[in-house]
N, C-alpha and C positions, 0 to 999 in steps of 0.2 A: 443489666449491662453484662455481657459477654468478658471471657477471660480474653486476653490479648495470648495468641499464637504464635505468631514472630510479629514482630520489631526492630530493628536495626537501633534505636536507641533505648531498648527495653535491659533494666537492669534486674536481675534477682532478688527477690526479698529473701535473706537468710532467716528470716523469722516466718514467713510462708511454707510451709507444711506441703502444700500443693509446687509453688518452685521450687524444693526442693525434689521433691519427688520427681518431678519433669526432670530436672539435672540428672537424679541417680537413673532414671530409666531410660533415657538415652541412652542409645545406642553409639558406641565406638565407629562407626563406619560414619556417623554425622560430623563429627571431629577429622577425619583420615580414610581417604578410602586407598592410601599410597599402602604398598605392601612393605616396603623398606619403610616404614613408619609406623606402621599400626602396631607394633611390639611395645613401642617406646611411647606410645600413645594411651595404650591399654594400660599398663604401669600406674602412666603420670594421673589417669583420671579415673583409675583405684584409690589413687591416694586421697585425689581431690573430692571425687563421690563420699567416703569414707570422713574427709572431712566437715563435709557440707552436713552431714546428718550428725556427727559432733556438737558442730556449731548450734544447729536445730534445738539439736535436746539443749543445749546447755541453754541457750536465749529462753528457751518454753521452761525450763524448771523454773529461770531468775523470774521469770512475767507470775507463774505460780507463788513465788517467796512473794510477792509484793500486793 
């Protein structure tokens, strides 16, 4: 079975390795292609990317402790 691509009702596994990495390397211009937006755009999903791989490690360390 094949990974799913898009889906309109497809949610992210924070514990996927692979969704995440789709998230971080997504591109800013799939989010915003507005020029008055793409500043505040870029920003917000620094922050979010950044935190998505946070999340990542921290979920994979606790699966490792058990």
């Amino acid at each position: 079975m094949g990974e799913t691509l898009y889906s309109s009702t497809y949610h992210p596994d924070p514990k996927s390795a692979l969704d995440v990495l789709a998230f971080v390397l997504t591109p800013v211009a799939a989010f915003s292609t507005d020029p008055d937006e793409i500043e505040a755009v870029t920003e917000i999903l620094g922050a979010a990317k950044a935190e998505a791989i946070e999340r990542w490690q921290l979920l994979r360390d606790e699966s490792r402790q058990q």
